[in-house]
C-alpha positions as CSV (number, residue, x, y, z in Angstrom):
1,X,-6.4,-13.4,-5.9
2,X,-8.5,-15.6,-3.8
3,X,-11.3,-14.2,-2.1
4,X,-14.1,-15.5,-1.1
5,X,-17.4,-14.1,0.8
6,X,-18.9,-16.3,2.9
7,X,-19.4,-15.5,6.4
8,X,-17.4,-16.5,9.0
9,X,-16.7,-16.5,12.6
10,X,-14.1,-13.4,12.9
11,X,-12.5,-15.6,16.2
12,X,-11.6,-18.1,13.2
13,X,-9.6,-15.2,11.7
14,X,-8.0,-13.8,14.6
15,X,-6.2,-17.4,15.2
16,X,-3.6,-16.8,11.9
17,X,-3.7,-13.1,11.8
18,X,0.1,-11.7,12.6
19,X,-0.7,-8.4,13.3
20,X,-3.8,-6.7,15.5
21,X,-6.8,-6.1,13.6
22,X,-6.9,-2.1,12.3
23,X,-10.6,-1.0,12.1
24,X,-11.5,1.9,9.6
25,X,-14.9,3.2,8.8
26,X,-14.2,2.0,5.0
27,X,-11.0,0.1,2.4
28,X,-10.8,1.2,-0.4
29,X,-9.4,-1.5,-2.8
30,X,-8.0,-0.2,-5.8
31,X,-5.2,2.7,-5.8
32,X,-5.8,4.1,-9.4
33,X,-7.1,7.7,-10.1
34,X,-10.9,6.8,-9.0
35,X,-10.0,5.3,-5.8
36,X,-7.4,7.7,-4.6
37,X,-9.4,10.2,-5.7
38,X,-12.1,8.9,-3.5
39,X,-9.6,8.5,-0.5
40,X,-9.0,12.4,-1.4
41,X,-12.8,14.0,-1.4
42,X,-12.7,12.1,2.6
43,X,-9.5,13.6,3.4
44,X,-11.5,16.3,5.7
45,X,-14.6,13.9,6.4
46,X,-13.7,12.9,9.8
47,X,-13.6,9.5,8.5
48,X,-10.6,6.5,8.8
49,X,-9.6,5.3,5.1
50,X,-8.0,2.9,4.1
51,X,-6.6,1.7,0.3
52,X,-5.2,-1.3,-1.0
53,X,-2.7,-1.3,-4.0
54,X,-1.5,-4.2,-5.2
55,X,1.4,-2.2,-6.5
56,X,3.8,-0.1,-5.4
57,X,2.9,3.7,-5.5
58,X,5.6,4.5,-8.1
59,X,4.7,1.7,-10.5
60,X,1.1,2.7,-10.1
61,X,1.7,6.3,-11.2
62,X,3.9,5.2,-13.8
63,X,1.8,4.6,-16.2
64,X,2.7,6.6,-19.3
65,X,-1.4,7.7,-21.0
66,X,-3.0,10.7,-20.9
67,X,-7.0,11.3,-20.2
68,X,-9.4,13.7,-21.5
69,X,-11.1,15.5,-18.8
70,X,-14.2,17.3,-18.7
71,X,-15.2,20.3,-17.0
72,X,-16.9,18.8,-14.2
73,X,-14.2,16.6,-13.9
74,X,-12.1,19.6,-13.1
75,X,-14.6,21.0,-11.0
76,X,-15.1,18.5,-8.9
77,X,-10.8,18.0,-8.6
78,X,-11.5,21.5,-7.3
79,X,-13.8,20.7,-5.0
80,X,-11.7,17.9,-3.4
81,X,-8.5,20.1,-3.4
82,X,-6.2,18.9,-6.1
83,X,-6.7,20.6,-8.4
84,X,-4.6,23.4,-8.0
85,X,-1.2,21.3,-8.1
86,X,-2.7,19.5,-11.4
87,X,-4.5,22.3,-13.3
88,X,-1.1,24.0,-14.3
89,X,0.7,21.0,-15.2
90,X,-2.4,19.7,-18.0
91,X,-3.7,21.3,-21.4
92,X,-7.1,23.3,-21.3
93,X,-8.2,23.0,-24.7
94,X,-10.4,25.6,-25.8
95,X,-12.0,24.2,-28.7
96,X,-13.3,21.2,-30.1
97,X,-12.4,19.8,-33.9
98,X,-15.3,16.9,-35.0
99,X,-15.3,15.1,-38.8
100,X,-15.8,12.3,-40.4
101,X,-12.9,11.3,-42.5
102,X,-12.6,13.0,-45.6
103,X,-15.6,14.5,-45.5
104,X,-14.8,18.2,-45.9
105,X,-17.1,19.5,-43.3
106,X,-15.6,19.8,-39.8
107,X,-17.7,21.2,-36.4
108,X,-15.8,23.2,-34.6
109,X,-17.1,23.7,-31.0
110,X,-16.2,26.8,-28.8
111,X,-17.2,28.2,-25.2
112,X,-19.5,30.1,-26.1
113,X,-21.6,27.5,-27.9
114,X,-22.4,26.3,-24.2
115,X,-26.5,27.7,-24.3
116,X,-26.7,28.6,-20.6
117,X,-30.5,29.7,-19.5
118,X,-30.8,30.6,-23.2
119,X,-28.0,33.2,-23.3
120,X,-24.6,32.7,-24.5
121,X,-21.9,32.7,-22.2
122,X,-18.4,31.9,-22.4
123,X,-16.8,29.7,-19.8
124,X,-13.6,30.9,-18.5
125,X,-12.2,27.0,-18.0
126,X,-12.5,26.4,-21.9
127,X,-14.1,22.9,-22.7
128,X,-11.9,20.8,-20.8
129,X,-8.6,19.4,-20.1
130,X,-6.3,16.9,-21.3
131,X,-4.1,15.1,-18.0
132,X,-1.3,13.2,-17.7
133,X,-1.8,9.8,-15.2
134,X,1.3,10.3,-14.0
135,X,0.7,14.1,-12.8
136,X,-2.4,13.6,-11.9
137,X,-1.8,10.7,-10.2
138,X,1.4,11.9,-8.2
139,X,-0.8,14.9,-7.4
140,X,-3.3,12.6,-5.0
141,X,-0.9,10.6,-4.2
142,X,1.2,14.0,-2.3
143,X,-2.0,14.9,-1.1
144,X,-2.8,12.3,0.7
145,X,0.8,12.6,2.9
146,X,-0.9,14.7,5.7
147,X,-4.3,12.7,5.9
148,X,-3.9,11.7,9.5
149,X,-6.6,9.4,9.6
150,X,-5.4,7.6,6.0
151,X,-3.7,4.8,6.0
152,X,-1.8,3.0,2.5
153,X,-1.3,-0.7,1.9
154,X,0.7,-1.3,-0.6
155,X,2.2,-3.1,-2.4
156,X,-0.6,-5.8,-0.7
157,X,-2.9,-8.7,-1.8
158,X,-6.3,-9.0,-1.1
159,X,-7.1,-12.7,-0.3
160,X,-10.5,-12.7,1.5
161,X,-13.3,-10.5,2.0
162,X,-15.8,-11.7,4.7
163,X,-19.4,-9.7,4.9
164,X,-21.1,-9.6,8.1
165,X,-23.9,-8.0,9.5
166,X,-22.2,-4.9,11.0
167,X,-18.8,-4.9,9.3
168,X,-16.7,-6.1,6.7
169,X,-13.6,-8.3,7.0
170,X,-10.5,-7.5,4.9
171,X,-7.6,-10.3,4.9
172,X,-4.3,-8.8,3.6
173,X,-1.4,-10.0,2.9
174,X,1.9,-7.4,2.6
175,X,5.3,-6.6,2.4
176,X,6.6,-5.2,5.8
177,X,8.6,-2.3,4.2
178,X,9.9,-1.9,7.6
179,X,12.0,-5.0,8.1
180,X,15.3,-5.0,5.8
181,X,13.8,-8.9,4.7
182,X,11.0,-7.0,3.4
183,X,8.7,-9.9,5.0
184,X,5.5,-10.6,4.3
185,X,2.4,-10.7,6.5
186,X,-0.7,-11.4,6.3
187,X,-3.2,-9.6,8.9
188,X,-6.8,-8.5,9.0
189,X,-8.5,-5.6,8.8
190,X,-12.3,-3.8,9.7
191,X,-14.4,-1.7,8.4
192,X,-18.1,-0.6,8.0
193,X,-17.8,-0.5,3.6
194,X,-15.7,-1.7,1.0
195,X,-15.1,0.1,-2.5
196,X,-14.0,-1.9,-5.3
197,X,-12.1,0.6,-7.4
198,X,-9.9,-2.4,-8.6
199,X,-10.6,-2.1,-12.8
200,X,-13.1,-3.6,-15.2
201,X,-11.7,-7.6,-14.1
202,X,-12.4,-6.4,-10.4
203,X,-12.0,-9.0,-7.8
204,X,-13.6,-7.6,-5.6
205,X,-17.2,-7.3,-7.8
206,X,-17.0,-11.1,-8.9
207,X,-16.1,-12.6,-5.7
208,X,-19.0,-10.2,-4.2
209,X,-21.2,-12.2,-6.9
210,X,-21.9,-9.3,-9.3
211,X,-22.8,-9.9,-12.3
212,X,-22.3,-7.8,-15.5
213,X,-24.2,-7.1,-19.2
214,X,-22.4,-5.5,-22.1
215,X,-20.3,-6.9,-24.8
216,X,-17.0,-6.8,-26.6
217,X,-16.7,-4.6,-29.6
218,X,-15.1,-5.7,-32.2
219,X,-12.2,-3.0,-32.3
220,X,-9.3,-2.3,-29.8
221,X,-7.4,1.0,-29.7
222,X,-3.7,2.0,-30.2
223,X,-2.9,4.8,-27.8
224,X,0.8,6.6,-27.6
225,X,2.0,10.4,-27.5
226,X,3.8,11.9,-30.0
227,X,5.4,15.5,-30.3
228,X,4.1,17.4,-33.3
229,X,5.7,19.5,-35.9
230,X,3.2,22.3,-35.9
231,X,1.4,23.7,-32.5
232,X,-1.6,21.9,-31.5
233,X,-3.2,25.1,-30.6
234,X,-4.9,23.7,-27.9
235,X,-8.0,22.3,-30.1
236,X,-9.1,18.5,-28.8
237,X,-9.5,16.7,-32.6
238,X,-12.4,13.9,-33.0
239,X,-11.8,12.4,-36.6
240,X,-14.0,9.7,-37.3
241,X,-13.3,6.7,-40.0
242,X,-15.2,3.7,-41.3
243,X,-12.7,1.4,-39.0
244,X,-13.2,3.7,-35.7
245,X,-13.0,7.1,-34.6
246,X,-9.6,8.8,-33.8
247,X,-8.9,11.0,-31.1
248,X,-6.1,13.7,-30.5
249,X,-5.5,15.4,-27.0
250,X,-3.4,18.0,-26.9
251,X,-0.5,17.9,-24.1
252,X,2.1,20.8,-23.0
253,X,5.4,21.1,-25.1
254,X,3.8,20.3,-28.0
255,X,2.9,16.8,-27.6
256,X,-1.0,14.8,-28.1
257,X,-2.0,11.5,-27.0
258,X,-3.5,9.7,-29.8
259,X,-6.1,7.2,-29.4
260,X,-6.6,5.1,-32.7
261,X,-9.3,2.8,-32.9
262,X,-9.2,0.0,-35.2
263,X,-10.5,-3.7,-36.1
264,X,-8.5,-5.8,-33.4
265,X,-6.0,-7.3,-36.5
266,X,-5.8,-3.6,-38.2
267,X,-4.8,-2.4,-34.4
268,X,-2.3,-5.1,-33.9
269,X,-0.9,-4.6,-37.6
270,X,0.2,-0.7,-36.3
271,X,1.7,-2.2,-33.5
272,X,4.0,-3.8,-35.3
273,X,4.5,-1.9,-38.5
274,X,7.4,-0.4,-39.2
275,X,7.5,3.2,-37.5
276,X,8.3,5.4,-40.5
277,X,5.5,3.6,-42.1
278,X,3.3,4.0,-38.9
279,X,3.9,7.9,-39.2
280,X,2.6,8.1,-42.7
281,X,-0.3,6.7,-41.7
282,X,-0.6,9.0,-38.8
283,X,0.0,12.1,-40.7
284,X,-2.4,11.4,-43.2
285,X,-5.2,10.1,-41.0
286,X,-4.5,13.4,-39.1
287,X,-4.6,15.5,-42.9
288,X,-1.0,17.2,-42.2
289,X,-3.1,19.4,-39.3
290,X,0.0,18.8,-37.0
291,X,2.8,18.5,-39.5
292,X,5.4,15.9,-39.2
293,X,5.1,13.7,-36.1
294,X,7.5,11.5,-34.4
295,X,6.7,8.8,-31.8
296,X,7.5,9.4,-28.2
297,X,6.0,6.3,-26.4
298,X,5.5,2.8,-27.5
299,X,2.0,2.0,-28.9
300,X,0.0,0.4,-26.7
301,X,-3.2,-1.6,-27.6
302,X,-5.8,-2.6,-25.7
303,X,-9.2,-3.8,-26.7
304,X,-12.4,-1.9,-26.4
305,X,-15.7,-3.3,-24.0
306,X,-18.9,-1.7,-23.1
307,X,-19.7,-3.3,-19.5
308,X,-22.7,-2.3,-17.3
309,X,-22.7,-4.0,-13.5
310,X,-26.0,-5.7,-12.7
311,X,-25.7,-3.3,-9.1
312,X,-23.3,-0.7,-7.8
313,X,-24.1,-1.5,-4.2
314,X,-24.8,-4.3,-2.2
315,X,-24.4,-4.7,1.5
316,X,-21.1,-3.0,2.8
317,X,-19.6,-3.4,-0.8
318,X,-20.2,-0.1,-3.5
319,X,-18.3,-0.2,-6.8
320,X,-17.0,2.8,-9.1
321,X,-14.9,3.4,-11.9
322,X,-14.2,0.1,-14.4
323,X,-14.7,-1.9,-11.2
324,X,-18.7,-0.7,-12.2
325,X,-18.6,-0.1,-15.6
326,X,-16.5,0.6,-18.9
327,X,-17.1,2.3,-22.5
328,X,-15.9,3.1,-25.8
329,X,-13.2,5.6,-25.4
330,X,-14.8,7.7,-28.5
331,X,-15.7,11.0,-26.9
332,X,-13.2,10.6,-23.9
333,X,-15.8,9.5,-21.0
334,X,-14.5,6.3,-19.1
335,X,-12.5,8.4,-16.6
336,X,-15.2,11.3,-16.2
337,X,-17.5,8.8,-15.3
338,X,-15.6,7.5,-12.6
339,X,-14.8,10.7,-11.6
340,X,-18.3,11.4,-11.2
341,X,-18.7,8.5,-9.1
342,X,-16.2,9.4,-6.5
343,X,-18.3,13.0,-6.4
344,X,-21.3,10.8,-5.8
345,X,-20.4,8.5,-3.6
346,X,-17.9,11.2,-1.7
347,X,-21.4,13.4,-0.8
348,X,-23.7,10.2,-0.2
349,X,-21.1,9.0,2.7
350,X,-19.9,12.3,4.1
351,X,-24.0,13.1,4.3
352,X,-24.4,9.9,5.8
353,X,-21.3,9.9,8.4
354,X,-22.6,13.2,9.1
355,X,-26.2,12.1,10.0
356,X,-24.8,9.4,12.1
357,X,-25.7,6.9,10.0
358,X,-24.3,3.6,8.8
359,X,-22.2,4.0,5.7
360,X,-22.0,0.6,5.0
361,X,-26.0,0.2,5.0
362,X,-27.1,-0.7,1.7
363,X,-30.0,1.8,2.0
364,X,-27.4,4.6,2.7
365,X,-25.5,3.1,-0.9
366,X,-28.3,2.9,-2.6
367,X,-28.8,6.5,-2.6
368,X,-25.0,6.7,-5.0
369,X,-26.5,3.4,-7.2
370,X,-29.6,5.6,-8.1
371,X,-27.9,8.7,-8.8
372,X,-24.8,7.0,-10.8
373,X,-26.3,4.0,-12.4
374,X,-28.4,5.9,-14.7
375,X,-26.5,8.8,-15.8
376,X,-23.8,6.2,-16.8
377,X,-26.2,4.5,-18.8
378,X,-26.7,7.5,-20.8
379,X,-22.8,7.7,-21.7
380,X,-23.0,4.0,-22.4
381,X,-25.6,4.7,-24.9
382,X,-24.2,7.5,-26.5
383,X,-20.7,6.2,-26.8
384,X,-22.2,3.0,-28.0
385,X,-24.2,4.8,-30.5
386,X,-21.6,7.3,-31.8
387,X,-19.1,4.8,-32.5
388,X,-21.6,2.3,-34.1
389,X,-23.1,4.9,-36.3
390,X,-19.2,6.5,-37.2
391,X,-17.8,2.8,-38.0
392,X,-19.0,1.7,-41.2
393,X,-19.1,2.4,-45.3
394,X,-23.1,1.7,-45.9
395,X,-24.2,4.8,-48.0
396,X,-27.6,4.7,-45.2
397,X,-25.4,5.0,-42.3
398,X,-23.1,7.6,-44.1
399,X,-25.7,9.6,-45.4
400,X,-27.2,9.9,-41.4
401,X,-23.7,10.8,-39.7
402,X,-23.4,13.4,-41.9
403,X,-26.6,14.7,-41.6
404,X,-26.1,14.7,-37.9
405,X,-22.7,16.8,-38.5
406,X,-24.2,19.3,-40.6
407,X,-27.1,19.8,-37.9
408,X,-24.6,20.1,-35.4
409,X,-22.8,22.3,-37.0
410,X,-26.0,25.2,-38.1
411,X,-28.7,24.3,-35.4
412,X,-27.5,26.0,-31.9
413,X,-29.9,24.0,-29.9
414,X,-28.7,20.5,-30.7
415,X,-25.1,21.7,-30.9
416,X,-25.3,23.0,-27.4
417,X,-27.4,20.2,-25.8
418,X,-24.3,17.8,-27.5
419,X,-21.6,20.2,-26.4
420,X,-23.0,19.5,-23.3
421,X,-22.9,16.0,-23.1
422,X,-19.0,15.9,-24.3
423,X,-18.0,18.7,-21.2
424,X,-20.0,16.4,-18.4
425,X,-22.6,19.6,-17.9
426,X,-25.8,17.8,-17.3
427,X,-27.3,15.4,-14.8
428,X,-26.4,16.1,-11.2
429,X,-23.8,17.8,-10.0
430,X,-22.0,16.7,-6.7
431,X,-21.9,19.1,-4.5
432,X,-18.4,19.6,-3.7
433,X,-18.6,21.8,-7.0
434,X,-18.9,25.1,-7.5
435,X,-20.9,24.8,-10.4
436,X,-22.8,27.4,-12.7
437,X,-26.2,27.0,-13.0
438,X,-27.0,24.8,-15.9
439,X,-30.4,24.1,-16.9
């Protein structure tokens, strides 16, 4: 992708575009879950949106993994107005399953252990949810069919972005779906604000000459789904080993997504190993809870990285999702955090918009980079810290871990101020949720 971010003249542009320039108040560029989500919470906004794929929709919601999803991820789905279509098509789990290997002593985690203004109350929407990319992602997708003022390109390239003063240039280049040559053109587009939602390599950061501070850990995970002998029961399992933590979603018609964290050679090794071998493993790293397993995906690795952006926002550019940062998966928090910045960055434009102000005006974004920059900080720290202090066989760091179990497990207070943590119900709350009032 070549982009690049100098200023130009737009005449210059206009010379080798093929179609008329298309102005739109912001492009999305990125057509994953955070940034179709994000074109969702504008569908009613009054604003023009555009998003850029650079695949087709198809291959986009094809991909076969599974998120956890906290309950202010669901709320604030609910709040945009999916999430009716995915809610019955997902797992709520209702309780949570934490140990640390073969350590005998397991926290279990229920509703009720949610302290809210110092009384116990149970929350009718469990702990959270389990969701399939593919239905969740198919769910936007459909939702989007009757935004009038929405407009998809894709399959398309990015090749330049050009930041002026008072707008943002966009060069495309696409596949005309409409000619039986399937040609392509390349054309401009206009807008006030671009948001990179394009991944943790995003083009769109780099070229925009934002930098980022984090590191590579020194694990990568082994995700797939498999079908389970015995029912899941709906409880979310967090098993935790000296090589990484393992994590176990559960999914309708008895199915989980496992997440398997591992040294990157350990993580390629079950990869390749020999799947009745692989299974053993599974079931015993999984203590016969779920019986006899069987694979029904490939195993997919991927490695693991910590990444903080130097900025969200700079003028007419905001980032969210991986395109802004990235953690360790233990816990299940990459996805809620971007979901959390499409609340947050939903509200800060639509209050903007509404206001008359400029939504591309890096004092309007700056309001979403002091709300989201921190909070995320907080779940880079913890997920940093819980898979640091997990990993490991010196008898110092054991000793602590299981220290902290069995205080989670008998003291109420800390139990519920980490319950709270893993179900997104702290910091602040977009307010396209209908929350309860957690303090």
């Amino acid at each position: 992708m070549n982009m690049v971010k100098n200023q130009i003249s737009p005449n210059s542009l206009s010379e080798t575009t093929i179609m008329p320039k298309l102005d739109y108040d912001l492009v999305i560029v990125g057509g994953g879950i955070a940034g179709t989500a994000l074109a969702c919470a504008l569908k009613n906004s009054g604003l023009k949106v555009a998003l850029v794929e650079t695949k087709s929709k198809s291959v986009v919601a094809g991909k076969k993994l599974a998120y956890n999803l906290s309950l202010i991820s669901g709320r604030i789905l609910d709040g945009i107005g999916v999430w009716q279509e995915i809610l019955p098509k997902i797992t709520t789990y209702r309780q949570i399953s934490l140990s640390d290997g073969n350590y005998p002593r397991t926290v279990q985690f229920y509703p009720d252990d949610l302290a809210i203004s110092g009384k116990k109350q149970t929350l009718k929407e469990g702990l959270g949810y389990v969701g399939e990319h593919q239905v969740m992602l198919a769910a936007m997708q459909e939702f989007l069919a009757d935004f009038e003022q929405f407009t998809w390109f894709c399959p398309a390239q990015v090749l330049q972005v050009n930041y002026q003063s008072d707008f943002v240039e966009v060069e495309l280049r696409c596949k005309d779906t409409d000619s039986l040559s399937e040609e392509e053109r390349t054309f401009t587009i206009r807008s006030k604000l671009v948001v990179g939602a394009d991944g943790a390599r995003s083009p769109i950061r780099e070229t925009a000459g934002i930098g980022t501070h984090g590191w590579k850990y020194w694990q990568s995970c082994v995700a797939m789904t498999i079908k389970t002998e015995k029912s899941h029961n709906n409880i979310a399992f967090e098993r935790f080993w000296p090589s990484g933590p393992m994590g176990v979603l559960p999914l309708p018609g008895n199915r989980c997504q496992v997440v398997w964290t591992a040294p990157h050679a350990e993580a390629k090794g079950l990869q390749m190993l020999d799947q009745e071998e692989f299974l053993a493993k599974l079931e015993y790293r999984t203590a016969g809870l779920l019986g006899k397993v069987e694979l029904l995906s490939d195993r997919y690795v991927f490695p693991v990285q910590l990444m903080q952006s130097d900025r969200y926002v700079q003028h007419r550019l905001a980032l969210i999702g991986d395109a802004a940062h990235c953690c360790h998966p233990v816990g299940g928090q990459g996805l809620n955090m971007g979901i959390r910045d499409v609340g947050a960055i939903a509200e800060v434009i639509k209050t903007a918009h509404q206001q008359g102000k400029d939504i591309g005006d890096i004092k309007v974004l700056k309001h979403y980079e002091g709300w989201r920059r921190k909070e995320n900080l907080v779940i880079l720290g913890v997920t940093d810290f819980l898979d640091r202090i997990f990993s490991g066989t010196l008898l110092p760091i054991v000793a602590v871990r299981r220290l902290g179990l069995w205080g989670m497990g008998i003291i109420p207070m800390f139990k519920s101020l980490s319950l709270r943590v893993m179900t997104g119900l702290f910091g602040r709350y977009p307010k396209l949720t209908q929350m309860l009032s957690v303090k």
